[in-house]
LOZA-72349 format. One record per atom (N, C-alpha, C): residue in one letter; x, y, z. Coordinates in steps of 0.001 Angstrom, whole numbers, padded with zeros to 6 digits, always signed. Each point is the difference from the previous one (the first is absolute). Last residue first. Layout:
AXYZ...
//
This chain:
X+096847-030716-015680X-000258-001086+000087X-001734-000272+000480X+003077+003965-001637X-000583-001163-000844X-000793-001079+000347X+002050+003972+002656X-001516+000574-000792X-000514-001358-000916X+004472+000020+002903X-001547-000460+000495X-001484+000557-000712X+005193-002496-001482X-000854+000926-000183X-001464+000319+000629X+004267-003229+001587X-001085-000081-001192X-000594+001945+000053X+004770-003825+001006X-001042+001572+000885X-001155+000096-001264X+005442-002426+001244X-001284-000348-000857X-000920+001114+001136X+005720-000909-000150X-001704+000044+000825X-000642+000225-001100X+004979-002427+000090X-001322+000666-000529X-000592+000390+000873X+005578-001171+000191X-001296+000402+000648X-000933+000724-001196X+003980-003509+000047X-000079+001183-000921X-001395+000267+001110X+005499-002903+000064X-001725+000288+000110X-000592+000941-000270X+004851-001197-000901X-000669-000775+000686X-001100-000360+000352X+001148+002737-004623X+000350+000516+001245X-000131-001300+000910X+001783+001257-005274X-001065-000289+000439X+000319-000453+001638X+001430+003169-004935X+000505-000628+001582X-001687-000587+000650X+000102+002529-004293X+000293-001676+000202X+000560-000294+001028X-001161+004368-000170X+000640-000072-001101X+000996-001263+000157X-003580-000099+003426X+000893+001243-000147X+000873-000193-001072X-004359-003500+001201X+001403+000142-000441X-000073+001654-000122X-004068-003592+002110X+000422+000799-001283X+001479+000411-000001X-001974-003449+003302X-000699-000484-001503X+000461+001695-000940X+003017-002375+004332X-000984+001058-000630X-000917-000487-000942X+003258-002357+001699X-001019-000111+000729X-001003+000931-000299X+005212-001943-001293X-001609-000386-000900X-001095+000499+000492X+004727+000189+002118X-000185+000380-001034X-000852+000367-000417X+000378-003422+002732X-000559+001399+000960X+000550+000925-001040X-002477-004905-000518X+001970+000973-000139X-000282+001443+000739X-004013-002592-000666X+000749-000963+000259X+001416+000405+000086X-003678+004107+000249X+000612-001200-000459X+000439-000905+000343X-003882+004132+001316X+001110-000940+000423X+000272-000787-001299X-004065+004158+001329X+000873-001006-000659X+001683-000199-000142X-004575+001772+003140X+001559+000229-000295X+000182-001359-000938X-004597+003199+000487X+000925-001156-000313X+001348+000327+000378X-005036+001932+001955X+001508-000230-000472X+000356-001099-000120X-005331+002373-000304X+001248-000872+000238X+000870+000632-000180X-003784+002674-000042X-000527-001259+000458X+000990-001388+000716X-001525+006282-000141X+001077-001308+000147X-000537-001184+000180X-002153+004002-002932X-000375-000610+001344X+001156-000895-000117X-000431+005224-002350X+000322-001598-000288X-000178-000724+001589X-001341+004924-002884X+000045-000657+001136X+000139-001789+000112X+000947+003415-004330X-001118-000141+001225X+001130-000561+001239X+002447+002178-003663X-000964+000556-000156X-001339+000039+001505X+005716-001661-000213X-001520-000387-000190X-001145+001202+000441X+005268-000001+000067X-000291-000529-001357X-001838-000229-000417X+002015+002283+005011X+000550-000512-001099X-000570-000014-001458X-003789+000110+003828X+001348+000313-000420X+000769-000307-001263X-002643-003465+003646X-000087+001226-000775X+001062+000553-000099X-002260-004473+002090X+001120+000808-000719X-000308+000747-000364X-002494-002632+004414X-000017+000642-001636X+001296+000288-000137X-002385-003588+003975X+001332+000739-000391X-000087+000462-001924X-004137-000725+003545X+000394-000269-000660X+001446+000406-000121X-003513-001043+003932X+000341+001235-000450X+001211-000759-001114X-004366-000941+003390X+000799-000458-000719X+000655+001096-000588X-001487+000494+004953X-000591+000318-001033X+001278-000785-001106X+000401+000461+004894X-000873-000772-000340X-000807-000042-001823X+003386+002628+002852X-001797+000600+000390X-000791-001141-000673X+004888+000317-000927X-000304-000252+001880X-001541+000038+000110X+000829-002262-004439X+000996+000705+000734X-000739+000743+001176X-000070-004641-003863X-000774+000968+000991X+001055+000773+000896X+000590-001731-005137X+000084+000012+001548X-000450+000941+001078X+000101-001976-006203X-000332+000968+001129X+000449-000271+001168X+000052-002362-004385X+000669+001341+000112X-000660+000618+000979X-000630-004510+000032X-001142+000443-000873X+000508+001860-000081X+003579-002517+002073X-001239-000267+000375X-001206+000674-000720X+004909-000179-002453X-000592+000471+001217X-001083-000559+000218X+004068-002652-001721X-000877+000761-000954X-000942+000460+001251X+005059-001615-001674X-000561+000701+001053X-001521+000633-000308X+004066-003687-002202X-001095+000903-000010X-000657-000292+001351X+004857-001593-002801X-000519-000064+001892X-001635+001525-000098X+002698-003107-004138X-000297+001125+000456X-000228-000107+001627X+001282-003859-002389X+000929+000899-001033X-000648+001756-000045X-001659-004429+002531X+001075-000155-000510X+000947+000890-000820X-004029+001151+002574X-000431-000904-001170X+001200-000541-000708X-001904+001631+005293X+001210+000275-000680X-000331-001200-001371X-003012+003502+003293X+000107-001081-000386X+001733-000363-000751X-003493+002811+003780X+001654+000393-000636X-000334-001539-000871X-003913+003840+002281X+000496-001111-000359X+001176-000091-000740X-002312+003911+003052X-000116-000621-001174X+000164-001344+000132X-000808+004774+002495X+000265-001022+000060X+000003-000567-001172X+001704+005225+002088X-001133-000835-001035X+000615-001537+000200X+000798+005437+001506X+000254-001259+000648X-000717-000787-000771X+000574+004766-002269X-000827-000598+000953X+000584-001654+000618X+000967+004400-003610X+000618-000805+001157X-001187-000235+001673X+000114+001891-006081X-000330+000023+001523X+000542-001020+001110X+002292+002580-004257X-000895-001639+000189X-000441+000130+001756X+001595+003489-004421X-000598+000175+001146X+000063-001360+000208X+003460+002536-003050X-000822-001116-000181X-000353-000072+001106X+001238+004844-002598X+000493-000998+000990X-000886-001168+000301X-000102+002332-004642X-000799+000303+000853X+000865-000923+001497X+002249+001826-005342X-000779-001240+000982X-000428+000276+001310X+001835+003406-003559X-001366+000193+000228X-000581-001330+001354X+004472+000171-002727X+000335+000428+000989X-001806+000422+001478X+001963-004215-003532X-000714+001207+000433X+000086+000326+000901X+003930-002505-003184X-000918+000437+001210X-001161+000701-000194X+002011-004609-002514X-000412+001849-000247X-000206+000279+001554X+002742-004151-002449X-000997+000113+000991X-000363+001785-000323X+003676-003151-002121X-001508+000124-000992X-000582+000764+000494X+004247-001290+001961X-000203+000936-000890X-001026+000360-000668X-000110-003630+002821X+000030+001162+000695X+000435+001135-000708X-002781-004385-000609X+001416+000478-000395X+000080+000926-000242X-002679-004544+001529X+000413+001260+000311X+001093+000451-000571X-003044-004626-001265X+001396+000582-000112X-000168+001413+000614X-003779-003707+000886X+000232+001145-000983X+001563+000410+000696X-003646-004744-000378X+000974+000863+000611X+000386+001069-000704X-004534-000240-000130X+001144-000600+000750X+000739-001066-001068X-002375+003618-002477X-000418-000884+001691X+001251+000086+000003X-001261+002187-004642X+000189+000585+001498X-000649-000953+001135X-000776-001239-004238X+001550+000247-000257X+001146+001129+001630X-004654-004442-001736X+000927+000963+000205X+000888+000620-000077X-001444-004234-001723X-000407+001552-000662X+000129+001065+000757X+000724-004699+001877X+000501+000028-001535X-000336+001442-000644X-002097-001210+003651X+001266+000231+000872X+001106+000435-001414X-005208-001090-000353X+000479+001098+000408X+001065+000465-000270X-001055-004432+000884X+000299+000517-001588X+000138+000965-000036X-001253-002922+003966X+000854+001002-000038X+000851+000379-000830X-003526-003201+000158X-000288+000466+000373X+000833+001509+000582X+001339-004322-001787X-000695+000909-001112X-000627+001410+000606X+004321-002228+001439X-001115-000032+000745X-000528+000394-001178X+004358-000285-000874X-000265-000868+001525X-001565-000619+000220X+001567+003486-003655X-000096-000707+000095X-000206-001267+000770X+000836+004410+001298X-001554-000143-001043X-000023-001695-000863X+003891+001688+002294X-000876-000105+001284X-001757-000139-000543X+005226+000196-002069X-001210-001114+000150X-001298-000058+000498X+003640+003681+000342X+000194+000032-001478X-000908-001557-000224X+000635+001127+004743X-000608+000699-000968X-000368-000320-001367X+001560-003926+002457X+000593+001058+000332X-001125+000921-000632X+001242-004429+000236X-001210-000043+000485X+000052+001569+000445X+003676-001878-002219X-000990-000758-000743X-001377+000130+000926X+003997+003462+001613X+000244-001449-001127X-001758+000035+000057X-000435+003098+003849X+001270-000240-000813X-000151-001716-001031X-002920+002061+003525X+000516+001846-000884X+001175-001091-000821X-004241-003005+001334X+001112+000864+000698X+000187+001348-000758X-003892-004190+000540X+000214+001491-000562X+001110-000095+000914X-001791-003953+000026X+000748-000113-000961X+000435+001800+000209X-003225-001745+003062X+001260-000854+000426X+000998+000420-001245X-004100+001350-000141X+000164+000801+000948X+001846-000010-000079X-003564-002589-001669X+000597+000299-001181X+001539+001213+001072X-001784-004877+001858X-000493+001342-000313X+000522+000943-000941X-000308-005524+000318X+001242+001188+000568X-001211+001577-000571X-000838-005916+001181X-000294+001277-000545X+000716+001025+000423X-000239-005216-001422X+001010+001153+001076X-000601+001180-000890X-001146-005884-000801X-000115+001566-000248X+000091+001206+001361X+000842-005828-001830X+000152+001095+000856X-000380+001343-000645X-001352-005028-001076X+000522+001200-000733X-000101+000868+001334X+000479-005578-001382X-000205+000948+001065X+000314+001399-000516
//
């Protein structure tokens, strides 16, 4: 009798030990990449390194009421908007943009991550001169001249 269990590769990626970064190209062939990078995730902050500008532009995000979807993937809680838009009072779709700040264009909001740990230590995925936080908030936003 041969049993076969299929585990997703999904199931192996963590931030830590033997299924950790420093593997993550190995795990998967398909995430060899992960082995030659040198700027991803996770990244150490360190606040003596940081520069100000003083030139940075204040960060615009439009504020509009917006629907979405919440999923929880065991080790993020993502928020991802309704095709990034919501209809507002006149009935018309209307997008939430970024601007400002650090960015040249115009960025479309798509998701948030909160990433969570099993320790409440562990939850961040990046580190303040190796302190690492309970949870870490992403948003994600695309570029609207690219897409």
């Amino acid at each position: 009798m041969n049993i076969v269990s299929a585990v997703s590769w999904e199931e192996w990626w963590t931030y830590d030990g033997i299924s950790g970064p420093a593997f993550w190209g190995l795990i998967n062939p398909e995430w060899s990449l992960c082995n030659k990078g040198r700027r991803q995730s996770p990244v150490n902050l360190e606040p003596q390194r940081l520069l100000f500008d003083p030139n940075l532009r204040q960060l615009h995000i439009d504020k509009h009421r917006i629907s979405g979807l919440i999923a929880n993937t065991g080790h993020s809680v993502i928020f991802t908007a309704g095709n990034d838009t919501v209809a507002n009072y006149d009935g018309m779709q209307t997008p939430v943009n970024i601007t400002g700040g650090p960015f040249s264009y115009r960025y479309r909001f798509h998701e948030i991550h909160i990433h969570y740990g099993l320790h409440d230590q562990f939850g961040s995925e990046h580190s303040v001169d190796g302190y690492t936080f309970p949870a870490e908030v992403s948003k994600f936003s695309h570029n609207i001249f690219l897409k």
